[in-house]
C-alpha positions in Angstrom: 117.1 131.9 84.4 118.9 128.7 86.2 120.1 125.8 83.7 117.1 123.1 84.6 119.7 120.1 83.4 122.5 121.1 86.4 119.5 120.2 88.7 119.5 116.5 87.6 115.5 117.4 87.4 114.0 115.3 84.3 111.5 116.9 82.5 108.8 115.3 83.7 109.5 115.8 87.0 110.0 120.0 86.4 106.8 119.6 85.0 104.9 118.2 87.7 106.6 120.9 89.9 105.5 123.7 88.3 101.9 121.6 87.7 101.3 121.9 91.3 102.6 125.2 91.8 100.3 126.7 89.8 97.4 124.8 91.0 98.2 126.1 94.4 98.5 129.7 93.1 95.2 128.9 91.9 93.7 127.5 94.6 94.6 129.5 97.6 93.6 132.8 95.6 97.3 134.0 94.6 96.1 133.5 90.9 92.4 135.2 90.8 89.4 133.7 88.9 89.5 135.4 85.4 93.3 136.6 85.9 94.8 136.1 82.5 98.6 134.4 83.2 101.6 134.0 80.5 103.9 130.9 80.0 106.6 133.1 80.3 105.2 134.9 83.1 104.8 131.8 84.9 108.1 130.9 84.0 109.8 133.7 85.4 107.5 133.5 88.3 108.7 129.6 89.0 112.2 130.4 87.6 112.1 127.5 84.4 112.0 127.4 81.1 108.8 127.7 79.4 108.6 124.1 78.6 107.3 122.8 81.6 105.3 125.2 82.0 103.8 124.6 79.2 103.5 121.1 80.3 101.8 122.1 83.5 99.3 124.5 81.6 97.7 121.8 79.2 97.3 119.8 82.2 95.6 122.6 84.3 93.3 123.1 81.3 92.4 119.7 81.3 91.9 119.6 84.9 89.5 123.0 84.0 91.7 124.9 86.5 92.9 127.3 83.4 91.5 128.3 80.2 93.0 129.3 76.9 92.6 132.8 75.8 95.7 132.7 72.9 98.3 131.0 71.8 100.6 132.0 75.0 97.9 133.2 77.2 95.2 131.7 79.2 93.2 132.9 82.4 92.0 131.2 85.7 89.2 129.4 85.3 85.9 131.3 86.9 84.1 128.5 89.5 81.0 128.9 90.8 79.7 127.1 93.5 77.8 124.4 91.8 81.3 123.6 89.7 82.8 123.5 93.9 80.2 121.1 94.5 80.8 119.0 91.7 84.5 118.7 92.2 84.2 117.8 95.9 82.1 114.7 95.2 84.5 113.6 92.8 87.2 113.6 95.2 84.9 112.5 97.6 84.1 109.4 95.3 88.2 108.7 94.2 88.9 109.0 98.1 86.1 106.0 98.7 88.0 104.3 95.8 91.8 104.4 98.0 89.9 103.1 100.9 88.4 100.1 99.2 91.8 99.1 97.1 93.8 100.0 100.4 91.1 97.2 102.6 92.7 94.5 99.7 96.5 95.2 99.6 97.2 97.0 102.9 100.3 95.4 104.1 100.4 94.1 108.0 103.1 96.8 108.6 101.2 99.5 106.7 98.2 99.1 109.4 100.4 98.9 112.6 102.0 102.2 111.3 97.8 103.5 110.8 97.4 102.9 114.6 100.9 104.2 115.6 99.8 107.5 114.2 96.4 107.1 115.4 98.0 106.6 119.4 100.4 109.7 118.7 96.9 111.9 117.6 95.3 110.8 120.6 98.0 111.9 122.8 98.5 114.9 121.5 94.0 115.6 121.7 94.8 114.9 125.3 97.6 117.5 125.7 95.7 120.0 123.4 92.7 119.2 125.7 95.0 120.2 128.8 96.6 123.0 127.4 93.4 124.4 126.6 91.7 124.5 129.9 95.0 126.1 131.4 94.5 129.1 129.1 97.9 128.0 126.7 98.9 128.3 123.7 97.4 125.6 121.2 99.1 126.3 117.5 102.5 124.2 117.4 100.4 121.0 118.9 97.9 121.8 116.8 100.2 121.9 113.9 101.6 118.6 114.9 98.1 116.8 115.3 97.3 118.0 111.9 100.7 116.8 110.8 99.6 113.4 112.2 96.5 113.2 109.9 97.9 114.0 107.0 100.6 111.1 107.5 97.7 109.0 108.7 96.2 110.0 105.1 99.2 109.6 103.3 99.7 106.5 104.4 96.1 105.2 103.6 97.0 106.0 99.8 99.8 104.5 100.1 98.2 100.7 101.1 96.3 101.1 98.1 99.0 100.3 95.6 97.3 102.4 92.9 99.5 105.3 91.8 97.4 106.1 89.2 94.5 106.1 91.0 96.3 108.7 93.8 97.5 110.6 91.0 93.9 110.8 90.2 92.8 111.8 93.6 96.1 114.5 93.7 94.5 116.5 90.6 91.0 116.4 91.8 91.7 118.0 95.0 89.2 120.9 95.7 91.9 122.7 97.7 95.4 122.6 97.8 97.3 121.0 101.0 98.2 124.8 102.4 95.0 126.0 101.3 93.2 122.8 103.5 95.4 124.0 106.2 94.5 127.6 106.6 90.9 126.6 106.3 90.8 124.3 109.1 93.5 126.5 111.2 90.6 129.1 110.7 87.6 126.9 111.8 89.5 125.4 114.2 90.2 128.7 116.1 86.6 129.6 115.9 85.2 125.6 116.7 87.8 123.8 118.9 85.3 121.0 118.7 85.2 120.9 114.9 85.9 118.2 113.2 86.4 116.1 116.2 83.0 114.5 115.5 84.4 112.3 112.8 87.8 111.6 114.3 86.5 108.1 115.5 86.1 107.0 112.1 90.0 106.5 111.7 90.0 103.9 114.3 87.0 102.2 112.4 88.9 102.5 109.2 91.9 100.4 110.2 89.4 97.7 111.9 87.8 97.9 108.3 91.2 97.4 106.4 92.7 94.9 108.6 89.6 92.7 107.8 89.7 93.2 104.2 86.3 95.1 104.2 86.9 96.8 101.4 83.1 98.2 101.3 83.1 99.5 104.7 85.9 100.8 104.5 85.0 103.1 101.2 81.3 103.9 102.9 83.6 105.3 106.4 86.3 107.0 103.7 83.1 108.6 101.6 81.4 110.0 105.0 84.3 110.8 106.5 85.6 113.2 103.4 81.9 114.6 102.1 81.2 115.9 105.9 85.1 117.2 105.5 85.0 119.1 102.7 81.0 120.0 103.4 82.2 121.8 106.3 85.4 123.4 104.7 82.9 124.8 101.8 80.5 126.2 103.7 83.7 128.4 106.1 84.7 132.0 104.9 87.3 131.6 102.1 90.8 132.0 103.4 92.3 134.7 104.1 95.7 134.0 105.3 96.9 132.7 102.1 96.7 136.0 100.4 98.0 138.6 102.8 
């Protein structure tokens, strides 16, 4: 096992590695509902010490993720889809929450960099748009138009100087960044119209935030992310993540 102080990682920071790690073991279906897990398992499996790992655990079990079974064991949490329901409308409500503390401190060059991103998506619709009638292949555009949103989302939680309150957002996520990914890759290939109905709302968010409408900016956040993750709910689980 590799010496975690050669890394010039602190402890906190291992932690939060292996934190997230785990979580997206969890999420994407790696680590299965009711599989029981060890901290040294998971140790070897992330190559640290059991430390953070321990760390990691008693946050996951707080976050409901894991639950303890022993004094070294505990198994993945078992979620039905009521307890899926419930977690999406808190992130939908902590998501609102960015929007309206991001329509108070946004900074002038945060929301030119908003619409920047915003003109690079809308390019790349219209080439995905071409590309599609001539028969082409679509997957590294759409790769980089989905790499454009999450920047454009990013950068949202950024204007709201709130770490805590992004940190917040971070642990409630119902799925994982990859997991997100796969899921929309999926629907995507099956829907090239989905999602597109909602894409207007970016445009109207940075109109919101560069007035300082902090409440319609939180109502366009809260529809925007409830018809989101409505839609990613109700898709097949992913597959892709566990081949």
């Amino acid at each position: 096992m590799p010496d975690e102080t050669l890394t010039g990682l602190t402890a906190s920071t291992l932690a939060d590695r292996a934190y997230r790690a785990i979580r997206d073991a969890i999420t994407t279906g790696e680590l299965r509902p009711g599989q029981k897990v060890t901290e040294r398992g998971l140790a070897e499996r992330l190559s640290v010490s059991p430390t953070p790992v321990r760390e990691a655990i008693r946050r996951l079990e707080q976050d409901g993720l894991l639950e303890r079974t022993g004094p070294r064991t505990v198994q993945v949490a078992t979620f039905g889809d009521v307890a899926l329901q419930d977690l999406a409308e808190v992130e939908v409500a902590l998501r609102g929450m960015v929007a309206r503390f991001a329509a108070r401190h946004a900074s002038p060059e945060q929301l030119d960099h908003l619409d920047a991103i915003l003109d690079e998506a809308d390019d790349l619709l219209i080439l995905l748009k071409q590309r599609q009638q001539a028969g082409q292949e679509l997957s590294r555009h759409l790769g980089r138009l989905l790499d454009a949103m999450q920047r454009f989302n990013e950068v949202v939680e950024s204007c709201a100087h709130n770490p805590v309150l992004v940190r917040l957002l971070d642990q409630t996520r119902v799925f994982s960044g990859r997991e997100r990914r796969v899921r929309l890759l999926e629907e995507i290939s099956r829907n090239h119209r989905f999602g597109l109905d909602r894409y207007g709302n970016h445009r109207a968010l940075v109109r919101a935030l560069r007035a300082g409408d902090s409440t319609a900016a939180e109502a366009l956040v809260t529809e925007d992310a409830r018809g989101g993750l409505g839609d990613l709910l109700a898709a097949p689980k992913a597959s892709a993540t566990r081949s």
